[in-house]
Structure formats: structure tokens, C-alpha cells
N, C-alpha and C positions, 0 to 999 in steps of 0.2 A: 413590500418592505416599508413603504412611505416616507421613504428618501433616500438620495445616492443616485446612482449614472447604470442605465441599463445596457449595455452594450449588445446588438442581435447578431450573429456573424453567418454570411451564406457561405455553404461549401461547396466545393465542385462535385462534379459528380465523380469522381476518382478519390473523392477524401471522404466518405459516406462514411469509413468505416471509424471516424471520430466521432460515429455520434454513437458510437455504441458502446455500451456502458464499462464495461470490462474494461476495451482502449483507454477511459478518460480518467480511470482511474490509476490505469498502468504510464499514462506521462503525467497526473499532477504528481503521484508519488516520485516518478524519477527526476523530473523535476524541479517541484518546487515542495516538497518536501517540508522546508524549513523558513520557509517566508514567514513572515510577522501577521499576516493577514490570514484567517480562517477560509480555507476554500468547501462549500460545501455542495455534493452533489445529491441531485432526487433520485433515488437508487427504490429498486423494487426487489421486495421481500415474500416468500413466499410465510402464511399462517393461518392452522388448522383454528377452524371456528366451529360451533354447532348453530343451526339454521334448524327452523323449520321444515318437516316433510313438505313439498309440495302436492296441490290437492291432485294434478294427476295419479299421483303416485298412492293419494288414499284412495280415488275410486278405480285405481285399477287394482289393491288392493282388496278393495268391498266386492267387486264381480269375480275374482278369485277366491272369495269365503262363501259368495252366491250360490256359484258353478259347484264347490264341496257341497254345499246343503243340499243340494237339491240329487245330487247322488247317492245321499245318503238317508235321503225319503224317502218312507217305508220301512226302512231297516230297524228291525229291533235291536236293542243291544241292551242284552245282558248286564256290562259293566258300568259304574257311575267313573265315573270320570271329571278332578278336579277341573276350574276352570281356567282357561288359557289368560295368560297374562295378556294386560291390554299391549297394542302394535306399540310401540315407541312414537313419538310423535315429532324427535327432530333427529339428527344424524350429523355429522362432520364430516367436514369439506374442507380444502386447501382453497382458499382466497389469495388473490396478487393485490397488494399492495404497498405503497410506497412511501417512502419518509427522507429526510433531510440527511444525510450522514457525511460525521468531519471527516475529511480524507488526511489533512497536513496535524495530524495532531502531534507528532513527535517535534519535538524542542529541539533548535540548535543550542547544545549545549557547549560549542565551543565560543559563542560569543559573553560568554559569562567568565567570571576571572575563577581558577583553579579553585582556589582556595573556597567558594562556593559551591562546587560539585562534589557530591560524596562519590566514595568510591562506585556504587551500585549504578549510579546512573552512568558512571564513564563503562562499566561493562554490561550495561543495557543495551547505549549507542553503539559500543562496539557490535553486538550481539544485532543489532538493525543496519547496521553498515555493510557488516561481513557476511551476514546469513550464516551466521556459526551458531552452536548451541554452545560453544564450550566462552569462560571469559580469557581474557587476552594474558598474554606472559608478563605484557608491562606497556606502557604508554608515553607519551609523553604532552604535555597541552601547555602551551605559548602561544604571546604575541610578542610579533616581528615587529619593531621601530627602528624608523632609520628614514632611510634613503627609502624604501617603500614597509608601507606598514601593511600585515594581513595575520589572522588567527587562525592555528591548525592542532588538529588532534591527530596523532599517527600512532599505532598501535602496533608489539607485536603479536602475531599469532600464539596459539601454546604448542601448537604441532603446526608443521612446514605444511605447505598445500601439495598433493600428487601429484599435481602437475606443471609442479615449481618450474623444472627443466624443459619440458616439451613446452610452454609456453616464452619459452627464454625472448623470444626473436618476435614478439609481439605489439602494437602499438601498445593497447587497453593494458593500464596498472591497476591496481587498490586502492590508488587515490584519486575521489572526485574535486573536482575544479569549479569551486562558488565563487559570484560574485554577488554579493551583499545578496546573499543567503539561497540563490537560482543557480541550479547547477547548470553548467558550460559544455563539460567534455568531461572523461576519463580517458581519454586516447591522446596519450604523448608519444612521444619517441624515449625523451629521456627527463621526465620529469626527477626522476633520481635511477641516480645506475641501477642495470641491472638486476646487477648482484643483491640488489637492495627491493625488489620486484614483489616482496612477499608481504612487505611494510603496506598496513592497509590505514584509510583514514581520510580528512577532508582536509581541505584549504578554500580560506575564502576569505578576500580583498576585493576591497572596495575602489582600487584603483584602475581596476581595469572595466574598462566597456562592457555592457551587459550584450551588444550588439557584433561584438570581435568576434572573427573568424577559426574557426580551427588552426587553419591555412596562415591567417593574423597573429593568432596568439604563439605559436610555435617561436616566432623572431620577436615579440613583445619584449620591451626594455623590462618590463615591471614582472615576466615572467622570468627572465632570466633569473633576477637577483630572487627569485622566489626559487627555483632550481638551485642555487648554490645553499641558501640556509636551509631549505628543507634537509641535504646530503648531511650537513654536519649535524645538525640537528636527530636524525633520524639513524644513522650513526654511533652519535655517542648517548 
């Protein structure tokens, strides 16, 4: 690169399976997602090329046309017979090779003021949040000041999820937990009742520690007051 901070990292031998590709691309997306910093990984791609015959393959070719002619010395024949097009001289092959590819290209779009987000992109994110194909019934996108300030997008669905009810009693909700834009958790108890379980979407403040505990954040002063505005918020 020719400047900046290389960092090397050893793993154990119990974490082997971070260096493989698939995995590093399934936790930068979960997350860090939305960071301001481009994360890019050397990924390998398979593509079809044409190459040259190699020459084994013409002389074993040539003692294959040898071994005919020589069978067929002596032999009169009657018919003329046009002549054979010449062998092809290269053929296609799948090569592995690899290239640089962004993994966090998706924008937080909740840190930009309303008023600059067209409709399209608030049901794209939705549509990258939710893993839904369909856009959302309605939304809503603020910033909290006060006593603690943090930016959230929450969205409704347009159809209830199937498994609205059998999941009732669950930690894991539809809303993830950012701080200054690295996801933390999605596993509350009661980030918003319930009955409210279906509301999907982010939140993320910058007051809270990038380094708090699940265990931590559940009794956090600054999650509290994040718990009561989201309810009304999300609500009405």
C-alpha cells in the first residue's frame, strides 16, 4: 500500500476456521457492516480462459493420426474425400484467481438527517436489514437529544412474520444494537415489549462502550433511556 499500520494476527489452533473465506466475510458483514472505513478482502474467483493446447497433447495427437495412416496403407478408396479441418490449437479452462473485493459497501443511512434520504434507499436498507423482498408498511428515522443522544431507523413490516407468536418468549429481536456504526448485539430481553417484537431496524449511539458486555449493557443507564424512547417512538 505504501503507508498505514500493518497489523499480523496468530490464531489458535481452535480458530483456524477465521481464516476461511466464507467465515470473514459472514462477521465483517454482521458486523461491521456500516463503518466509515472500506474493509477489503483477497477473495478468489473462479474464470473460464482459452490457453494454448499443450504440446503433449499435440504429439499424442500426431501418433493418433500416425497409428490411422498406417492402417489405412494399401487401402484403395474409391471416394475423394474433403479435407479435415485443421485440430483447434487452444481450448478453455477454468483458472482460480483472485482480486480485492468491498465487503461494507452498504451506507449507514441512518446517520444522515431524513430529509436527505429518498424514499428508495430507506426500502433498500430496509430490504438489507430484513432479508425481505417486499418494502416496509412505514418507518420511522430520528435523532434522540437529551439526556442521551443516538440515531435509529425502525420500520414496519407490510405482512406480520409466521413466526410472530412461537418466537414470543425469545431474547433475539429485529433490532440491532450499533455503537458508532459496529454492531454489539441483537439479543435483549426487552429492548421494546413484546407485543412490539415485529418492528425491525437499527440503533446506534455513541455513548455507549464499543467494549460492554451483553451481561453490561442489559442494566446500562444509557440503554435504559434508549428502551423507553424507542417504545414510544416505535408506537406511535
Amino acid at each position: 500500500m505504501g503507508r498505514g499500520t500493518q497489523i499480523t494476527l496468530t490464531l489458535k489452533e481452535d480458530a483456524q476456521d477465521f481464516l476461511d473465506e466464507s467465515k470473514l466475510k459472514e462477521v465483517v458483514t454482521k458486523y461491521s457492516e456500516f463503518i466509515n472505513y472500506p474493509i477489503y478482502l483477497w477473495t478468489s474467483y473462479e474464470e473460464e480462459v482459452e490457453v494454448a493446447i499443450e504440446d503433449e497433447e499435440e504429439e499424442a495427437d500426431e501418433a493418433a493420426d500416425e497409428e490411422e495412416e498406417e492402417k489405412k496403407e494399401g487401402e484403395e478408396d474409391e471416394f475423394d474425400f474433403e479435407e479435415e479441418d485443421e485440430a483447434p490449437t487452444t481450448k478453455k479452462v477454468k483458472e482460480t484467481r483472485h482480486k480485492w473485493t468491498l465487503l461494507n459497501e452498504q451506507k449507514a443511512i441512518w446517520t444522515r438527517d431524513p430529509s436527505e434520504v429518498e424514499e428508495e434507499e430507506y426500502n433498500k436498507f430496509y430490504q438489507s436489514i430484513a432479508k425481505d423482498t417486499k418494502d416496509p408498511l412505514t418507518y420511522t428515522h430520528f435523532k434522540a437529544e437529551g439526556e442521551v443522544e443516538f440515531r435509529s431507523i425502525l420500520y414496519i413490516p407490510s405482512t406480520a412474520p409466521f413466526d410472530m407468536f412461537d418466537n414470543y418468549y425469545q431474547k433475539s429481536t429485529s433490532i440491532k444494537m450499533y455503537v458508532r456504526r459496529v454492531m454489539i448485539t441483537d439479543e435483549f430481553e426487552d429492548l421494546v415489549p413484546r407485543y412490539l417484537r415485529f418492528v425491525k431496524g437499527v440503533v446506534d449511539s455513541d455513548d455507549l462502550p464499543l467494549n460492554v458486555s451483553r451481561e453490561t449493557l442489559q442494566e446500562h443507564r444509557v440503554l435504559k433511556v434508549i428502551k423507553k424512547t424507542l417504545s414510544v417512538r416505535s408506537w406511535t
